[in-house]
TIZA-96464 format. One record per residue: residue in three letters; x, y, z of N, C-alpha, C in turn. Coordinates in Angstrom, 1 decimal. Example, Ala and Ser with C-alpha at 12.3 -4.5 7.8 and 13.67 -1.06 7.14 Angstrom:
BEGIN
{type=ala; n.xx=13.2; n.yy=-5.7; n.zz=7.8; ca.xx=12.3; ca.yy=-4.5; ca.zz=7.8; c.xx=13.2; c.yy=-3.3; c.zz=7.8}
{type=ser; n.xx=12.8; n.yy=-2.2; n.zz=7.1; ca.xx=13.7; ca.yy=-1.1; ca.zz=7.1; c.xx=12.9; c.yy=0.0; c.zz=7.9}
! end
This chain:
BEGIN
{type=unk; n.xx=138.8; n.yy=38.4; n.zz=27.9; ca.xx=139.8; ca.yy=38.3; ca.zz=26.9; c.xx=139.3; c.yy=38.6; c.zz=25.6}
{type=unk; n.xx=139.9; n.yy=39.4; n.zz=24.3; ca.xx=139.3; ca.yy=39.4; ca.zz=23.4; c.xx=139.6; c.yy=38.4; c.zz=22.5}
{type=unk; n.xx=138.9; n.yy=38.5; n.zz=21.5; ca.xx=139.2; ca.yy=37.8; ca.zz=20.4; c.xx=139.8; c.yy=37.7; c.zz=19.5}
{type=unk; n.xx=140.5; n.yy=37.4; n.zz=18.4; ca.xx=140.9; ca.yy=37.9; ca.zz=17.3; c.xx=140.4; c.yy=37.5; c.zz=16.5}
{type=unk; n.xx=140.4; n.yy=38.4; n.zz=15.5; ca.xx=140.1; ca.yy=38.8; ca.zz=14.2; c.xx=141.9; c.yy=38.7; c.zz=13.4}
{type=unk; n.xx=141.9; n.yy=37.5; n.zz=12.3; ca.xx=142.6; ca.yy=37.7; ca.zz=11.5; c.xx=141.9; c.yy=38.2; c.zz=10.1}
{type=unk; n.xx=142.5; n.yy=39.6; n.zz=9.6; ca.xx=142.5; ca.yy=40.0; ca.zz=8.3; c.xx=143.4; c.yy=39.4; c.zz=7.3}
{type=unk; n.xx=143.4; n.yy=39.1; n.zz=6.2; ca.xx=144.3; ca.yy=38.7; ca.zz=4.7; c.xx=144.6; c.yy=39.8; c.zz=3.8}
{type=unk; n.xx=145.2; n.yy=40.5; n.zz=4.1; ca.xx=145.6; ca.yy=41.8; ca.zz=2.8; c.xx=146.9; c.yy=41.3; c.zz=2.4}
{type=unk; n.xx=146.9; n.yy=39.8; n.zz=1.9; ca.xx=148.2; ca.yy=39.6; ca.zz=1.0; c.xx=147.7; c.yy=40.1; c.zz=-0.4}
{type=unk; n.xx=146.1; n.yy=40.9; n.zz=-0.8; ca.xx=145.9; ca.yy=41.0; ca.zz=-2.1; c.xx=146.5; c.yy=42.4; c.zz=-2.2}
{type=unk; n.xx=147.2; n.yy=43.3; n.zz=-0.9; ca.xx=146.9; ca.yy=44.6; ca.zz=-1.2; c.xx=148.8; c.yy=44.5; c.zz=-1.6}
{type=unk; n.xx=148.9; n.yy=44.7; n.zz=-2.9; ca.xx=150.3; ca.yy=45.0; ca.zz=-3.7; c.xx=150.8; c.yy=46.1; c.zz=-3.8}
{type=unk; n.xx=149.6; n.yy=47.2; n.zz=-4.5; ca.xx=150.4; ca.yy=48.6; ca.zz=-3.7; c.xx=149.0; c.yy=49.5; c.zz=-3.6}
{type=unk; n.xx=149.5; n.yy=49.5; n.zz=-1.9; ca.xx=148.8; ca.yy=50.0; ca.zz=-1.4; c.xx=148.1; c.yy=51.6; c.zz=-1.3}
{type=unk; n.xx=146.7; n.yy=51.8; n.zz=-1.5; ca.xx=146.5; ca.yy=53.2; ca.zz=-1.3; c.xx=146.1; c.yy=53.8; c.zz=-0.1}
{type=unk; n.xx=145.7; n.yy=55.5; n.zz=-0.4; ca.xx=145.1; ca.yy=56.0; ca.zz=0.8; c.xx=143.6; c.yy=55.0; c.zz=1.4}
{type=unk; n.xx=142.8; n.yy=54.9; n.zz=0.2; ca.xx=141.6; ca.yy=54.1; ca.zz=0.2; c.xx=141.7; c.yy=53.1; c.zz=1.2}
{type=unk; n.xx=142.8; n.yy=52.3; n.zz=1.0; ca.xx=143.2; ca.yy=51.0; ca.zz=1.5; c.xx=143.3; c.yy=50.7; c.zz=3.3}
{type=unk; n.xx=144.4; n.yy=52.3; n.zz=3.2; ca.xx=144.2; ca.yy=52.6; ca.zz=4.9; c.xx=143.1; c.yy=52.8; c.zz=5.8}
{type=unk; n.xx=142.1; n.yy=53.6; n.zz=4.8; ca.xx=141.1; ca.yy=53.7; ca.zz=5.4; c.xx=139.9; c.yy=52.8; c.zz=5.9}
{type=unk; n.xx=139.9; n.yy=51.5; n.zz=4.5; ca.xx=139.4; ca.yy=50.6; ca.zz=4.6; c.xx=140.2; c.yy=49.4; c.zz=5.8}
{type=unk; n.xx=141.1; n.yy=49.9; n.zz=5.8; ca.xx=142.1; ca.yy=48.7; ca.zz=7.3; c.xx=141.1; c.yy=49.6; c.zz=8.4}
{type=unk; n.xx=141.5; n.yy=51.0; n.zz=8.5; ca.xx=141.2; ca.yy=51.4; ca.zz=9.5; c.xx=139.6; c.yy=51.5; c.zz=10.1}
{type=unk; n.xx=139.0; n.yy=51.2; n.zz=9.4; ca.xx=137.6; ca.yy=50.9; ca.zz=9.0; c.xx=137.3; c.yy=49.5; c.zz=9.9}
{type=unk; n.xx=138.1; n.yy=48.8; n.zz=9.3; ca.xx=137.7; ca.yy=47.4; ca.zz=9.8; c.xx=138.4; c.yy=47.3; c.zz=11.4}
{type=unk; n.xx=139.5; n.yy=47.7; n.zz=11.5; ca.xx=139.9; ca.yy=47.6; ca.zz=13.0; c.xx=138.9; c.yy=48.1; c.zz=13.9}
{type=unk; n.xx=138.5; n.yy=49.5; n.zz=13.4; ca.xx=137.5; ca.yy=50.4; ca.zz=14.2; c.xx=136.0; c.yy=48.9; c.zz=14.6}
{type=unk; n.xx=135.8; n.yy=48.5; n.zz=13.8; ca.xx=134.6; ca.yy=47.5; ca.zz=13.8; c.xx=135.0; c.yy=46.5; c.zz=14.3}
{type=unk; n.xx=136.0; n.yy=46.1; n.zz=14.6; ca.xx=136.3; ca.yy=45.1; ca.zz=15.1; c.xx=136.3; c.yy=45.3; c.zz=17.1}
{type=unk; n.xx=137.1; n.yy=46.4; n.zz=16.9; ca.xx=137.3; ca.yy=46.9; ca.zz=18.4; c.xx=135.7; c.yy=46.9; c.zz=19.1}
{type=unk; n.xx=134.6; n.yy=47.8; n.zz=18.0; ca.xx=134.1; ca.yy=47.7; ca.zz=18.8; c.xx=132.5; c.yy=46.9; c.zz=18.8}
{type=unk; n.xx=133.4; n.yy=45.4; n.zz=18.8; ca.xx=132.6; ca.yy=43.7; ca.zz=18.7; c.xx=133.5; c.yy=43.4; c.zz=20.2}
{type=unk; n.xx=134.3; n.yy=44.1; n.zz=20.6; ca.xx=135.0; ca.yy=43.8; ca.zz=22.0; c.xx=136.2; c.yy=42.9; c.zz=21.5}
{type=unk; n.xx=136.8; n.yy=42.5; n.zz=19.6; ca.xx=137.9; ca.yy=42.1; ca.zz=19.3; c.xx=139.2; c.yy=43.0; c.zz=19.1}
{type=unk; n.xx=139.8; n.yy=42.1; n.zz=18.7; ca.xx=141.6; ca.yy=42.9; ca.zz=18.3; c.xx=141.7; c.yy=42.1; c.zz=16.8}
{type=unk; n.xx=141.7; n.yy=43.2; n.zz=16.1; ca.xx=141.9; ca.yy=42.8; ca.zz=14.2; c.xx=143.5; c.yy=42.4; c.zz=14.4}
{type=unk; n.xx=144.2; n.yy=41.7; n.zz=13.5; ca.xx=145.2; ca.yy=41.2; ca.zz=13.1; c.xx=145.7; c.yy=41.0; c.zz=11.6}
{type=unk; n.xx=146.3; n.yy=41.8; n.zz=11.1; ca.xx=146.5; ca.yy=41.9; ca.zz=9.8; c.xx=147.6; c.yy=40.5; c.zz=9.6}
{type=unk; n.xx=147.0; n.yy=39.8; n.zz=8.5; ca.xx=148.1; ca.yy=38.6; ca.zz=8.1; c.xx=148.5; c.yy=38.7; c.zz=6.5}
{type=unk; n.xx=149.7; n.yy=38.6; n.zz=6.2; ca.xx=150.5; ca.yy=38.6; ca.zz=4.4; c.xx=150.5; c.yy=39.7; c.zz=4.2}
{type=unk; n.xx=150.8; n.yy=40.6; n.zz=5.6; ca.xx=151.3; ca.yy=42.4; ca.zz=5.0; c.xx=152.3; c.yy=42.0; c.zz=3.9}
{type=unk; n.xx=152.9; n.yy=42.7; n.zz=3.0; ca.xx=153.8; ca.yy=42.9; ca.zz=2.0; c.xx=154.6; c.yy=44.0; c.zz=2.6}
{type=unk; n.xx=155.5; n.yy=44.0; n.zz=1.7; ca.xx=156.5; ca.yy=45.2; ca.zz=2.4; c.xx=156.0; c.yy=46.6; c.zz=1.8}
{type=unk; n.xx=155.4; n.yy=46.8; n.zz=0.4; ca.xx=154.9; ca.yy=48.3; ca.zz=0.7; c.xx=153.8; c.yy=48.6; c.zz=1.5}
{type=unk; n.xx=153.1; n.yy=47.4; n.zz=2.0; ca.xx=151.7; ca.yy=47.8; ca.zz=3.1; c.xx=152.4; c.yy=48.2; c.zz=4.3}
{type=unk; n.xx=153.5; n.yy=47.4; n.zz=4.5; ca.xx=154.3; ca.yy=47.2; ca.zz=6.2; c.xx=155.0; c.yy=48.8; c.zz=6.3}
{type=unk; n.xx=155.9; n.yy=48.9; n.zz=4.5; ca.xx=156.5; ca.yy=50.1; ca.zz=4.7; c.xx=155.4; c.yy=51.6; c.zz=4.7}
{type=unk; n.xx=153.9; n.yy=51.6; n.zz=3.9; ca.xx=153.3; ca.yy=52.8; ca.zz=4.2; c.xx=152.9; c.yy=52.4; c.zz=5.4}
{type=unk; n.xx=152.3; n.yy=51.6; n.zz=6.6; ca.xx=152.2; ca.yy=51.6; ca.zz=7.9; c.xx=153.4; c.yy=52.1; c.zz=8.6}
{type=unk; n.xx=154.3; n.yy=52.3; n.zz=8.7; ca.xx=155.2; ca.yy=52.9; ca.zz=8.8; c.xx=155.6; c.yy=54.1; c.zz=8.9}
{type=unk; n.xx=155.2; n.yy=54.5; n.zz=7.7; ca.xx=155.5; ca.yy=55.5; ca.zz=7.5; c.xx=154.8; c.yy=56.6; c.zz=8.3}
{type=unk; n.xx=153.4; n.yy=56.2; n.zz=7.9; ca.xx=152.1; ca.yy=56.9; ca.zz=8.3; c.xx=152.1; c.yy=56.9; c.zz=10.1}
{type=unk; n.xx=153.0; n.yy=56.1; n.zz=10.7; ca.xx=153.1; ca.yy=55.5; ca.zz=12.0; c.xx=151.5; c.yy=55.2; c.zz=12.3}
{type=unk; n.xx=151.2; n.yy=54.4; n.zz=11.4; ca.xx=150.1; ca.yy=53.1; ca.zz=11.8; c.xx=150.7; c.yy=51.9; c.zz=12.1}
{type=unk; n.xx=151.6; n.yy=51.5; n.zz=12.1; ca.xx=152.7; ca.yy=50.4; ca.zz=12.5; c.xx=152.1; c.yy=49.8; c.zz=13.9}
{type=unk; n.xx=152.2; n.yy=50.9; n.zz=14.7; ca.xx=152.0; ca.yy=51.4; ca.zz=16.3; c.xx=150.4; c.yy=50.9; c.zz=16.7}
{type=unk; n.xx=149.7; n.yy=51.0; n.zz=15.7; ca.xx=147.7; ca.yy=51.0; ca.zz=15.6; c.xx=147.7; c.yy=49.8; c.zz=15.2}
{type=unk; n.xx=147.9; n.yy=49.0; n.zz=14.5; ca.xx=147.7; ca.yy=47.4; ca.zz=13.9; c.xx=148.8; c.yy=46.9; c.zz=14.3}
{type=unk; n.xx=148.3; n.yy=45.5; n.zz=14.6; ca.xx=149.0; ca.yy=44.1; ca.zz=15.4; c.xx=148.9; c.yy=43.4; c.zz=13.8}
{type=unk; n.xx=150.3; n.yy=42.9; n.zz=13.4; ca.xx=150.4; ca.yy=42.0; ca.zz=12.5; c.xx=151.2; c.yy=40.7; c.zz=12.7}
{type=unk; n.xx=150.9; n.yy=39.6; n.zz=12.2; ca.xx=151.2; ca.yy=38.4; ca.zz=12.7; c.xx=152.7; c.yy=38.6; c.zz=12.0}
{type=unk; n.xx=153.2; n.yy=38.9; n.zz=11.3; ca.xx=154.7; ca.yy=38.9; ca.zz=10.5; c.xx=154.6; c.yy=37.6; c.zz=9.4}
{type=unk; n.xx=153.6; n.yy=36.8; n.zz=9.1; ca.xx=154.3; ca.yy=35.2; ca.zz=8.7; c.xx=153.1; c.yy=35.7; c.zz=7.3}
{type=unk; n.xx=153.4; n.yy=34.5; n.zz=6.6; ca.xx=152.5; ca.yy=34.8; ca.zz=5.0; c.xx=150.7; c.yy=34.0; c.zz=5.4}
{type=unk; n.xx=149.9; n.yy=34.5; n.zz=4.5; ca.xx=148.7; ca.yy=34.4; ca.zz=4.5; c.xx=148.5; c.yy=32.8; c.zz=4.2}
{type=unk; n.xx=149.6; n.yy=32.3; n.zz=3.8; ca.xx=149.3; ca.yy=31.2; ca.zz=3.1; c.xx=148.9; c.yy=29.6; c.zz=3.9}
{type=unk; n.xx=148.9; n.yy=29.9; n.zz=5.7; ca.xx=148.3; ca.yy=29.0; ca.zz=6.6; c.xx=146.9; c.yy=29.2; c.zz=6.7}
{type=unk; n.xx=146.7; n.yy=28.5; n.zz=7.8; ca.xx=145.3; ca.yy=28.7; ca.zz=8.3; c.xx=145.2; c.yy=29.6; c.zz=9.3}
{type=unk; n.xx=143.9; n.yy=30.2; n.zz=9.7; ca.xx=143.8; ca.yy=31.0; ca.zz=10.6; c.xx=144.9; c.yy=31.0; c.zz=11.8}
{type=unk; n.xx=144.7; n.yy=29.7; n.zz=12.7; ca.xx=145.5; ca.yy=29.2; ca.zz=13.9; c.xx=147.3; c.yy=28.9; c.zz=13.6}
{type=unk; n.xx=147.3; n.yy=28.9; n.zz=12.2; ca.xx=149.0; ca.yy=28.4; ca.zz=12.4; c.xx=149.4; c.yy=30.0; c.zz=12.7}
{type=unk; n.xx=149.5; n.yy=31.1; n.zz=12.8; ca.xx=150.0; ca.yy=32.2; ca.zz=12.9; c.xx=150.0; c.yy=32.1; c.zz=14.4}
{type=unk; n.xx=151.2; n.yy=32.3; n.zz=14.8; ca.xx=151.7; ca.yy=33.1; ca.zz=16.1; c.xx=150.3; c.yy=33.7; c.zz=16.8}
{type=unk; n.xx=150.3; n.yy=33.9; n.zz=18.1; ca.xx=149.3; ca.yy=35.3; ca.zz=19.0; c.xx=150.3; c.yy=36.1; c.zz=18.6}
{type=unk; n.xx=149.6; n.yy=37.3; n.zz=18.0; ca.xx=150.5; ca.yy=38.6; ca.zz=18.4; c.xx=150.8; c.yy=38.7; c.zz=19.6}
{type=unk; n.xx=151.3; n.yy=39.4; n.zz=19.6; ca.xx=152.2; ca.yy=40.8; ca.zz=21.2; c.xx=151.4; c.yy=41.7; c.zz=21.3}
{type=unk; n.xx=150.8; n.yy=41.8; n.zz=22.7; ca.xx=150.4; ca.yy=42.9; ca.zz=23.0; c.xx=148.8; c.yy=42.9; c.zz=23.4}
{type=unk; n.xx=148.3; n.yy=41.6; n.zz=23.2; ca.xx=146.7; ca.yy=41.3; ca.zz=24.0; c.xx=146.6; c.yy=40.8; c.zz=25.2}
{type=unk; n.xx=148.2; n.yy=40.4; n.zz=25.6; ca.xx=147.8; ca.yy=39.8; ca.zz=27.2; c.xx=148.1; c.yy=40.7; c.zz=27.7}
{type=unk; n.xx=148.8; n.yy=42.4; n.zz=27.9; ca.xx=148.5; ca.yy=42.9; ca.zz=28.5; c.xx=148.0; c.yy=44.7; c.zz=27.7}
{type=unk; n.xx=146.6; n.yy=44.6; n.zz=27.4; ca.xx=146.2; ca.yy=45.8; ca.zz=27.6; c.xx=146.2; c.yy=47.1; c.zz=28.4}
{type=unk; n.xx=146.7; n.yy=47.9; n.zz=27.8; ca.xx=145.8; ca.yy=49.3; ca.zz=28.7; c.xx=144.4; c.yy=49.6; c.zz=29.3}
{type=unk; n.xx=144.4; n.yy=50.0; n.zz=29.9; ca.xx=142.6; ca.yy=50.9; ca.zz=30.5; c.xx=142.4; c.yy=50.9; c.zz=29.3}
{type=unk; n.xx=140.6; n.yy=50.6; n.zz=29.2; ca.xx=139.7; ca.yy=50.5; ca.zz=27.9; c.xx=140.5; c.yy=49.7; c.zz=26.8}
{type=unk; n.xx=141.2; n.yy=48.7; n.zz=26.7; ca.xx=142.1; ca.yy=48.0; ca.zz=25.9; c.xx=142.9; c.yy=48.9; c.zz=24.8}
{type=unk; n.xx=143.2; n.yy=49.7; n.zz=24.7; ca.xx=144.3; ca.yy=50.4; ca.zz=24.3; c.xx=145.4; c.yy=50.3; c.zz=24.5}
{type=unk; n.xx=146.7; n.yy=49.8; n.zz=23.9; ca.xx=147.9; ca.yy=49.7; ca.zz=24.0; c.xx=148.3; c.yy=51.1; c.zz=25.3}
{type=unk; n.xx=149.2; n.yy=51.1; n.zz=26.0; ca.xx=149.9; ca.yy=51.9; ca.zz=26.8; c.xx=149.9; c.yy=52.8; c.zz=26.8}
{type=unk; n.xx=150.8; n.yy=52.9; n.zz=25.1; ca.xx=151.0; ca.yy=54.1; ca.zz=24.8; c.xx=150.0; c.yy=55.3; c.zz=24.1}
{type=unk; n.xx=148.8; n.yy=54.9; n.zz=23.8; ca.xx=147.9; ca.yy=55.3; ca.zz=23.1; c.xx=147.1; c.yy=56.0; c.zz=24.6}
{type=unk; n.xx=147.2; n.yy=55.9; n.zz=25.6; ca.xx=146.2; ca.yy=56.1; ca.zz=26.7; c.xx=146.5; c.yy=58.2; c.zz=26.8}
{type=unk; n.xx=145.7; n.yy=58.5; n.zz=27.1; ca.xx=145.8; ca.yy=59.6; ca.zz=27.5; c.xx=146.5; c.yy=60.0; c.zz=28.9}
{type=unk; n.xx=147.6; n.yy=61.1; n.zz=29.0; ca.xx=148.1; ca.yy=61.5; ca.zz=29.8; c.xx=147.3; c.yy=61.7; c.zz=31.0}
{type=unk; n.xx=147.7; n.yy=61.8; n.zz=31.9; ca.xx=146.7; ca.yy=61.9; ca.zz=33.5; c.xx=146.8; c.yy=63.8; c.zz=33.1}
{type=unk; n.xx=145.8; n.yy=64.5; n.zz=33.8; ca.xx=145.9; ca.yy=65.7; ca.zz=33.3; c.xx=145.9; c.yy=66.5; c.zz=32.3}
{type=unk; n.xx=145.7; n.yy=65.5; n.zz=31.2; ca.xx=146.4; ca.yy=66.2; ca.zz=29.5; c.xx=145.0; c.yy=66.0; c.zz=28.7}
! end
């Protein structure tokens, strides 16, 4: 079972390219410690450029504000049932493709 990793980017107010990279940065390192990163106090322009960018799909966010403790946030959706190599479903490569 993995672990989680909660992140706090309730500091990120408007968000840049930099920013995604540095998300994407840290999930990448996280995945491969054999965890699942969790973004916690997305804001609505971080929620709406994940969105846009359809990174939405790639990060698991808890929906609730930064302002608990680690544990009071919900488990995401979507760690009790992984894909092959823990990859969401839809991210898996086509049989043949």
């Amino acid at each position: 079972m993995r672990r989680i990793e909660r992140y706090d980017v309730s500091s990120i107010e408007r968000p840049t390219r930099a920013d995604l990279e540095r998300l994407a940065r840290r999930r990448l390192d996280a995945r491969r410690r054999g965890n699942e990163l969790v973004l916690t106090g997305v804001g609505e322009r971080l929620r709406l450029l994940l969105a846009v960018t359809g990174l939405e799909e790639v990060f698991l966010m808890d929906g609730g504000s930064s302002e608990g403790g680690p544990d009071d946030a919900p488990e995401p959706e979507g760690l009790s049932d992984p894909g092959a190599e823990g990859l969401p479903v839809e991210l898996l490569p086509k049989p043949g493709g």
